[in-house]
Residue frames relative to the residue before (quaternion, step in Angstrom):
aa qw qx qy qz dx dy dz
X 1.0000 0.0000 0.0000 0.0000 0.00 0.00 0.00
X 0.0120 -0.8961 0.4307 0.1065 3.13 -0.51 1.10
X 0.7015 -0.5292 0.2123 0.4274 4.01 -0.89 1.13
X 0.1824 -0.6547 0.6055 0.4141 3.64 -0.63 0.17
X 0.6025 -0.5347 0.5457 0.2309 3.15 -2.08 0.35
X 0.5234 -0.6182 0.5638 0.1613 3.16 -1.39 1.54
X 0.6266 -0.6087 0.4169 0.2513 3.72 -1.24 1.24
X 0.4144 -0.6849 0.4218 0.4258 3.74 -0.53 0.34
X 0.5244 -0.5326 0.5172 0.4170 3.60 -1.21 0.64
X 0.1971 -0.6881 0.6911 0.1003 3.01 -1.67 0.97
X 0.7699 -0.3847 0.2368 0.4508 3.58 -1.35 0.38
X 0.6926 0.5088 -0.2520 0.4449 3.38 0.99 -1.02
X 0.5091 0.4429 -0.3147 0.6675 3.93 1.48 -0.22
X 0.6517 0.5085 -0.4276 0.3660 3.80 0.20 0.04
X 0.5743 0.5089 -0.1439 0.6249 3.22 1.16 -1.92
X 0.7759 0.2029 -0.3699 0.4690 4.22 0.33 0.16
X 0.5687 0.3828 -0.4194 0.5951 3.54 0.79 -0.07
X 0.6300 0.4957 -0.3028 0.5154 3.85 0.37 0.35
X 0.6914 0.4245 -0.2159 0.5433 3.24 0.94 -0.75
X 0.4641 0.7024 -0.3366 0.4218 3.94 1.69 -0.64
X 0.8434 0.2893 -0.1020 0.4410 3.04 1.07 -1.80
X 0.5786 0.4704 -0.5288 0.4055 3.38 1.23 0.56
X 0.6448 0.4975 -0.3849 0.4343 3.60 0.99 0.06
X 0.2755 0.9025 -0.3004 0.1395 3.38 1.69 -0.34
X 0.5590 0.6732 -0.4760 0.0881 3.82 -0.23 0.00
X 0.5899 0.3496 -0.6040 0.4062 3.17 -1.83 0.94
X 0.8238 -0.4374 0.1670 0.3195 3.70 -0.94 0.14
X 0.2304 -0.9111 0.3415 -0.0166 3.28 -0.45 1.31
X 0.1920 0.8000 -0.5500 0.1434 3.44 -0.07 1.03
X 0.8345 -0.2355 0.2919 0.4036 3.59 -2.00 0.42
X 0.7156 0.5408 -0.2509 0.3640 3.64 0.58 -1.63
X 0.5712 0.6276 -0.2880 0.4438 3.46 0.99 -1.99
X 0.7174 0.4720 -0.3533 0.3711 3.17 0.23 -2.32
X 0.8150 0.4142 -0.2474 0.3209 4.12 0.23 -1.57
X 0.7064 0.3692 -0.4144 0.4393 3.33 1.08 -0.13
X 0.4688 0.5184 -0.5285 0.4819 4.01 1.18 0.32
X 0.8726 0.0331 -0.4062 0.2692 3.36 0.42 -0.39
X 0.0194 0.7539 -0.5885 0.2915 3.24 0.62 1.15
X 0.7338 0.4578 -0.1304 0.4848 3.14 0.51 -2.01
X 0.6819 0.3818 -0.4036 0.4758 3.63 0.69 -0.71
X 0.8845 0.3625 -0.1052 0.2741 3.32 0.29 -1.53
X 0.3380 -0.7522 0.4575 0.3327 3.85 1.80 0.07
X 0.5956 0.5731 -0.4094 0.3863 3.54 1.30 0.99
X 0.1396 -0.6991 0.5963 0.3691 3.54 -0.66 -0.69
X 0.3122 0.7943 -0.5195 -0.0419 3.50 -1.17 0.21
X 0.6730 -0.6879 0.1720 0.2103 2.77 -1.05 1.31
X 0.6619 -0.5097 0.3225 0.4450 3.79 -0.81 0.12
X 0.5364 0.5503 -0.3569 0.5312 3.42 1.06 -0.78
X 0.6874 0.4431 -0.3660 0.4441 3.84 0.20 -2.01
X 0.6653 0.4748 -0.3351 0.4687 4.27 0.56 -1.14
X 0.5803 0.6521 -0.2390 0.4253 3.73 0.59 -0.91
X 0.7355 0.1895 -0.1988 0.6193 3.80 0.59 -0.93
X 0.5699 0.5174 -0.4585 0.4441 3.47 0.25 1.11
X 0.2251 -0.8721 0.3558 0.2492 3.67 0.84 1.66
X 0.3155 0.7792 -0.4137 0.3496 3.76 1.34 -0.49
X 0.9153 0.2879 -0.0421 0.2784 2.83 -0.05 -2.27
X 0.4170 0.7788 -0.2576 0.3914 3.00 2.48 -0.83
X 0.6792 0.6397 -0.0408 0.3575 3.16 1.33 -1.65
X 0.7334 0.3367 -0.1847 0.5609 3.20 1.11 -1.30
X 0.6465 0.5718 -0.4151 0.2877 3.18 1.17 -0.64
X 0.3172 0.7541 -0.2926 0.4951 3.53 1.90 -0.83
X 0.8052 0.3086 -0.1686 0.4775 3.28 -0.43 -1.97
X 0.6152 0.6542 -0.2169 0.3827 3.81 0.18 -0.28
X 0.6399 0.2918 -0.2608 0.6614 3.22 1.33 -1.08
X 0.7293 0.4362 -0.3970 0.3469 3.60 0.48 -0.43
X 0.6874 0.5161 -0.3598 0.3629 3.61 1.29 -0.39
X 0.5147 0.5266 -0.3689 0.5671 3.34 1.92 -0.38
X 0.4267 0.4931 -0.5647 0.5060 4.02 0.81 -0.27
X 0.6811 0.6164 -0.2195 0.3286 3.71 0.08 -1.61
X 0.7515 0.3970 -0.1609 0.5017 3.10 0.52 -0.99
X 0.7335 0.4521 -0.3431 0.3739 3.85 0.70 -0.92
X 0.4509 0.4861 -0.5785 0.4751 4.05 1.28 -0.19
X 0.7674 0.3866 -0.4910 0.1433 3.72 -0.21 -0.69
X 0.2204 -0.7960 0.5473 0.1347 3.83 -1.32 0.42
X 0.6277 0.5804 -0.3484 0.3844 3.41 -1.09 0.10
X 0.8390 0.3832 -0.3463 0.1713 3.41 0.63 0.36
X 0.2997 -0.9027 0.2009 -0.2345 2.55 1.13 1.89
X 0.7550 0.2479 0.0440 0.6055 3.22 1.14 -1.57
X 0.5024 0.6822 -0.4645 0.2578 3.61 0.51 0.65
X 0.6280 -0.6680 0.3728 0.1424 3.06 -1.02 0.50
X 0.5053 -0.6797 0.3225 0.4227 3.71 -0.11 1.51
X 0.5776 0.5670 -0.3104 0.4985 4.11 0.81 -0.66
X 0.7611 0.1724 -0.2493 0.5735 3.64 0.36 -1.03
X 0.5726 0.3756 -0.5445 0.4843 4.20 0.39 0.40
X 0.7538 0.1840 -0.4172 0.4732 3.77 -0.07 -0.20
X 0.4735 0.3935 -0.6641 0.4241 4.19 0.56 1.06
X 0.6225 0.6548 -0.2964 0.3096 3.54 0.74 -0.81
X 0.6059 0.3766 -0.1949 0.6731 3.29 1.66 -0.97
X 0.6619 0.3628 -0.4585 0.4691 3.77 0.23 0.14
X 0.7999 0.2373 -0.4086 0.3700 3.96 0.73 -0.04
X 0.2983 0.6322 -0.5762 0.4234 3.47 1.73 0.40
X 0.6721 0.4678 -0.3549 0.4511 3.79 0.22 -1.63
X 0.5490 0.3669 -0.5058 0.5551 4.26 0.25 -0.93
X 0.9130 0.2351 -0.3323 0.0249 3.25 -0.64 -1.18
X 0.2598 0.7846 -0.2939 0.4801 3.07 2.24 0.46
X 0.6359 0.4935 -0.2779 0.5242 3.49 1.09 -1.50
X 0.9651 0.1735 -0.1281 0.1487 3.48 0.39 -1.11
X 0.2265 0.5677 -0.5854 0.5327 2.65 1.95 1.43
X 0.7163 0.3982 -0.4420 0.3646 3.52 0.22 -0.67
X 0.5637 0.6277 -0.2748 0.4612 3.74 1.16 -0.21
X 0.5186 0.6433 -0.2146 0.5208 3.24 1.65 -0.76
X 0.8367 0.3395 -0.1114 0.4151 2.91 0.56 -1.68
X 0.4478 0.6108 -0.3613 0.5440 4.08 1.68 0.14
X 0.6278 0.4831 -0.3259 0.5160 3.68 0.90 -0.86
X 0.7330 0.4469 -0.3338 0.3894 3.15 0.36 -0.75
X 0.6086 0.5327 -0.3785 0.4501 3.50 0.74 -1.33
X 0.6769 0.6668 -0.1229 0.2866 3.77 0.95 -1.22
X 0.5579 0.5216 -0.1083 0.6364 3.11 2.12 -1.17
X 0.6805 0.4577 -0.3035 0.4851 3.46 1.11 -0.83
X 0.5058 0.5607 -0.2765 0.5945 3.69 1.01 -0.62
X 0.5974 0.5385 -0.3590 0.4736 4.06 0.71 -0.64
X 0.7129 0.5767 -0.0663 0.3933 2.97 0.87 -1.49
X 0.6406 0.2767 -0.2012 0.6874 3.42 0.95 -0.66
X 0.5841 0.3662 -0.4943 0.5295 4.27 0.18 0.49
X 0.7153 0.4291 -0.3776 0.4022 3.53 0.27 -0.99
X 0.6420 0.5433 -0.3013 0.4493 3.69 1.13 -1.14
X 0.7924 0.3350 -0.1864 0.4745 3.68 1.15 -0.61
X 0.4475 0.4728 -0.4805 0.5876 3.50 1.47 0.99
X 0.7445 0.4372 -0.3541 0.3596 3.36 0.62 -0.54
X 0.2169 0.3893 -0.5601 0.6984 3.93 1.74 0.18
X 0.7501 0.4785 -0.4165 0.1869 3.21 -1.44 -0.55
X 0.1518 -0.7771 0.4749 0.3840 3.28 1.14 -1.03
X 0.4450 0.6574 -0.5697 0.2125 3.42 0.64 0.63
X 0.5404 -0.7270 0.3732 0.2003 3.50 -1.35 1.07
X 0.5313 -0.3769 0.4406 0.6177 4.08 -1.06 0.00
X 0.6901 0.4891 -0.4701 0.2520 3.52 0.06 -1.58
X 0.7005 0.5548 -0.2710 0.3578 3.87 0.49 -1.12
X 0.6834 0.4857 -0.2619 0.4780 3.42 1.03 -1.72
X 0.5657 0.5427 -0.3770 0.4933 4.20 1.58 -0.75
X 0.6383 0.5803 -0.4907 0.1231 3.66 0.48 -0.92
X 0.6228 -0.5447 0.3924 0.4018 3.45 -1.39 0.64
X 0.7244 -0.2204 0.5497 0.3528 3.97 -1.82 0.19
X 0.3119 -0.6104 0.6705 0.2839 3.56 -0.81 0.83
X 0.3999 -0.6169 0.6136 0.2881 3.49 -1.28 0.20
X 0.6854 -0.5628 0.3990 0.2328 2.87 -1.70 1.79
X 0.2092 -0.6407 0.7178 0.1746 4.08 -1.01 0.19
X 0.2454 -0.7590 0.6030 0.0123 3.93 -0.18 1.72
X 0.6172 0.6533 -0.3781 0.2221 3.91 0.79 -0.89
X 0.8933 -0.1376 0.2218 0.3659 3.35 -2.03 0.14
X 0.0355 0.7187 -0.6463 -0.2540 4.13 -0.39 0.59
X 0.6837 0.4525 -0.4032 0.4065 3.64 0.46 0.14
X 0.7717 -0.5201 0.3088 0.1964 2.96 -1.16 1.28
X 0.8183 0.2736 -0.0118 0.5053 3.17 0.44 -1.53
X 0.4394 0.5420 -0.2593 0.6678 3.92 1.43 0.41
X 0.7592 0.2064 -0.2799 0.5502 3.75 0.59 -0.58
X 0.5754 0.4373 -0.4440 0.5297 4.24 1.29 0.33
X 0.4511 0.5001 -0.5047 0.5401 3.60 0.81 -0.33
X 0.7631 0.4297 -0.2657 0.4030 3.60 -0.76 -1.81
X 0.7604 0.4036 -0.4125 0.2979 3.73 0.19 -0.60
X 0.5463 -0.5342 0.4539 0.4584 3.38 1.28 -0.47
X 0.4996 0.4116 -0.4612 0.6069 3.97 0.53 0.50
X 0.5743 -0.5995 0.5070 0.2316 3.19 -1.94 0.56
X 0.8401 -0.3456 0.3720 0.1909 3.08 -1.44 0.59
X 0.3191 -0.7834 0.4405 0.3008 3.38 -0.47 0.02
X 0.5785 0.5603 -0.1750 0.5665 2.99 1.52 -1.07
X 0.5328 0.5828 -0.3549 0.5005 3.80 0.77 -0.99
């Protein structure tokens, strides 16, 4: 009997398996990461299937190093259950927006190499600026778009 295959992740399974590892703390590994989203996502997938997703690659990265970061400090021992779960809500922001940091950038760099490879091209600002052709919503049948315009039918 053989396993059935888990659905591919979809943008909306990235942005929560991303969001895991900005809330992420205590000890992170491949295993942890697939069996949270197991629980979240009523899949399994595999390190490899998570892995070729640069997102999740990324956060998963930035994570182990902020959880490196985070275990040298000591001493907070005596805090209060209110000012540890504020402390975990601006670790997790400020988790999101290094890892948000680090998407802009990758993104800007990607800018950079299109703009550098329109200009070989000889394509201009004015062209690379123009607007999205606009969408044609009308009739796909023939005889539905001669009705609707107000001419006769063919068939009529």
């Amino acid at each position: 009997m053989t396993k059935q295959r888990s659905r591919n992740l979809s943008p909306e399974d990235v942005e929560l398996i991303v969001g895991l590892l900005d809330g992420w703390s205590g000890t992170l590994t491949w295993r942890g990461l697939i069996e949270s989203v197991e629980r979240r996502l009523y899949f399994c997938y595999t390190r490899q299937a998570l892995h070729a997703h640069q997102r999740i690659r990324d956060a998963f990265g930035l994570c182990k190093e902020r959880l490196a970061r985070g275990s040298r400090r000591k001493g907070e021992k005596h805090i209060s259950s209110e000012m540890r779960l504020l402390m975990e809500r601006l670790a997790r922001r400020d988790a999101e927006v290094e890892r948000l940091k680090g998407e802009n950038q990758r993104l800007m760099e990607q800018f950079v190499v299109w703009l550098y490879n329109a200009q070989i091209r000889g394509i201009g600002q004015a062209e690379l600026g123009r607007p999205l052709p606009r969408v044609d919503r009308g009739q796909t049948k023939a005889e539905l778009r001669v009705i609707g315009s107000g001419r006769r039918s063919p068939r009529a």
